[in-house]
NUTI-635693 format. One line per field, with one value per residue (C-alpha): residue number from 1; residue in three letters; x, y, z. Coordinates in Angstrom, 1 decimal. Example, Ala and Ser with C-alpha at 12.3 -4.5 7.8 and 13.67 -1.06 7.14 Angstrom:
<rs>
resi <- c(1,2);
resn <- c(ALA,SER);
east <- c(12.3,13.7);
north <- c(-4.5,-1.1);
up <- c(7.8,7.1);
</rs>
This chain:
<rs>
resi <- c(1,2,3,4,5,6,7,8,9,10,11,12,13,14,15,16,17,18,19,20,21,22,23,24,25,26,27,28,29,30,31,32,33,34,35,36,37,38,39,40,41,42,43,44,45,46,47,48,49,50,51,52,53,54,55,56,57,58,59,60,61,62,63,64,65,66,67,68,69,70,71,72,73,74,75,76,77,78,79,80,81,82,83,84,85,86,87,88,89,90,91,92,93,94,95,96,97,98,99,100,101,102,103,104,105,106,107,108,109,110,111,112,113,114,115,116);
resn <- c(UNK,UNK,UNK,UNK,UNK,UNK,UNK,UNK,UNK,UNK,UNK,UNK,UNK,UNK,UNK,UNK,UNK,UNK,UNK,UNK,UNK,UNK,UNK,UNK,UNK,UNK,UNK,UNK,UNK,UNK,UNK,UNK,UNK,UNK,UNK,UNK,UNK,UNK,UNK,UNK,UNK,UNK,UNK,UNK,UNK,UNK,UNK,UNK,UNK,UNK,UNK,UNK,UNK,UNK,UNK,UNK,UNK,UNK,UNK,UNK,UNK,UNK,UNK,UNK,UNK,UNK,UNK,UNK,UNK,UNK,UNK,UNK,UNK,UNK,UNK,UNK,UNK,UNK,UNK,UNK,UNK,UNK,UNK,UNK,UNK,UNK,UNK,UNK,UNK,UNK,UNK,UNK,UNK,UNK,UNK,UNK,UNK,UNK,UNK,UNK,UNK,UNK,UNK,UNK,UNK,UNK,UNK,UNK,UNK,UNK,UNK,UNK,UNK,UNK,UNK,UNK);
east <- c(-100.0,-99.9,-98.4,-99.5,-99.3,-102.1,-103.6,-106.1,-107.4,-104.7,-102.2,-99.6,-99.8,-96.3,-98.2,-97.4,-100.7,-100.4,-103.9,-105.1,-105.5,-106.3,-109.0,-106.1,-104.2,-107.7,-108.2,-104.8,-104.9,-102.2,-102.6,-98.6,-97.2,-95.8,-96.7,-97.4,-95.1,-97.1,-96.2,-98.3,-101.4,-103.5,-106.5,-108.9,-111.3,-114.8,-115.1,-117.1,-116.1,-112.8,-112.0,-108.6,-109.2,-105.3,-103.4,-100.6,-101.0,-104.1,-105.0,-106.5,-109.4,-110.7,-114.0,-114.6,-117.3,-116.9,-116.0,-112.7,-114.9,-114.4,-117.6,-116.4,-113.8,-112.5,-109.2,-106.7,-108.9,-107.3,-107.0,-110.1,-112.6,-115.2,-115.8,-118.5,-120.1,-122.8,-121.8,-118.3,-117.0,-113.6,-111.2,-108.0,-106.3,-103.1,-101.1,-102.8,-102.7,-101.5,-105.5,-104.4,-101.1,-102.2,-105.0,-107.4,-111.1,-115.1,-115.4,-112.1,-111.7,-109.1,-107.5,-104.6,-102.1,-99.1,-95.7,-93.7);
north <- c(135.2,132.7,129.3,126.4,122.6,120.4,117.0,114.6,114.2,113.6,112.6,115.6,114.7,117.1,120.0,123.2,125.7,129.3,131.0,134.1,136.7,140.1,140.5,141.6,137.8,136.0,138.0,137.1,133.5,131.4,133.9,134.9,132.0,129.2,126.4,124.6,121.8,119.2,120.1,123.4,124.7,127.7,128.2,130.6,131.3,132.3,131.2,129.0,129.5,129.4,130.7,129.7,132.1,133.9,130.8,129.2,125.4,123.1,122.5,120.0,122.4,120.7,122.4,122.3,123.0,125.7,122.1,121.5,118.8,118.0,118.4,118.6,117.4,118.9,116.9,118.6,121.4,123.3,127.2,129.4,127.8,128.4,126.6,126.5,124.4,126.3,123.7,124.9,127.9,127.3,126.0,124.6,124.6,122.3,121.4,118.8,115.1,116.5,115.2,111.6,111.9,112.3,110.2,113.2,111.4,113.4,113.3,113.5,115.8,118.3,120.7,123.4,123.9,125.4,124.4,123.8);
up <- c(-172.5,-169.7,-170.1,-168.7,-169.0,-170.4,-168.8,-169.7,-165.8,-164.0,-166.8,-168.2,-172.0,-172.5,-174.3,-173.4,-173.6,-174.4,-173.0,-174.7,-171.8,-174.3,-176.5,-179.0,-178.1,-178.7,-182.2,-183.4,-182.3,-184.7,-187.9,-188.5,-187.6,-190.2,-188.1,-184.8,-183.0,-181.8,-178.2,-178.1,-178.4,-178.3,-175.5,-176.6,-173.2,-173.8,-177.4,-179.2,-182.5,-184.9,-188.3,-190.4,-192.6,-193.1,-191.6,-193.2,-191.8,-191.2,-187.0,-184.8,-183.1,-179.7,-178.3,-174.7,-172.4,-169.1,-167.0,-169.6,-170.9,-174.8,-176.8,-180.0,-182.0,-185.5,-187.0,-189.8,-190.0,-193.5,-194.2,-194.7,-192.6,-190.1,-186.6,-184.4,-181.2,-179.4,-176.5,-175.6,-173.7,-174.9,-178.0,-178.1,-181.1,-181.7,-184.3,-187.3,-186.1,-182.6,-180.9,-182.7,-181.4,-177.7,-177.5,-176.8,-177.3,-177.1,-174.1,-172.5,-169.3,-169.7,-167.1,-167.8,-164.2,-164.3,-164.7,-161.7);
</rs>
């Protein structure tokens, strides 16, 4: 996986993002994992749907467009669910309360550069 840093235009937000590079990263996404600290998330490229179907802990799922634009927001999302937004390219899932936590709003424009 390939780590990068997360801003809201030109504004780090101290989140570091983990983006899925494998089919095999993409499929496994969070399942495994006990939780999420509110300074990570997951990237998932050329997706526009989630499931949390096997997860241990409720997430924040932010839907993005091919720009990094958000187009969909989904807060404290529990386990065994299903996602979708046939507008985004992309998802980026953080921990529950982590998109209130940061300010992230619809329409927000996000971009991913990495760390110095």
């Amino acid at each position: 996986m390939k780590f990068v840093s997360l801003f809201i235009g030109e504004h780090p937000v101290g989140v570091r993002v983990s983006i899925t590079e494998t089919t095999r990263e993409r499929m496994r996404g969070l399942l495994g994992r006990d939780g999420l600290p509110s300074d990570e998330a997951l990237l998932l490229q050329r997706c526009w749907s989630v499931h949390t179907f096997g997860m241990r802990f409720a997430i924040d799922v932010l839907f993005l467009d091919s720009n990094g634009r958000v187009v969909g927001i989904r807060h404290e999302v529990p386990r065994r669910r299903m996602l979708l937004n046939l507008r985004a390219t992309q998802t980026l899932e953080l921990a529950a309360g982590a998109v209130h936590q940061h300010g992230i709003a619809l329409g927000d424009q996000l971009a991913f550069e990495a760390p110095l």
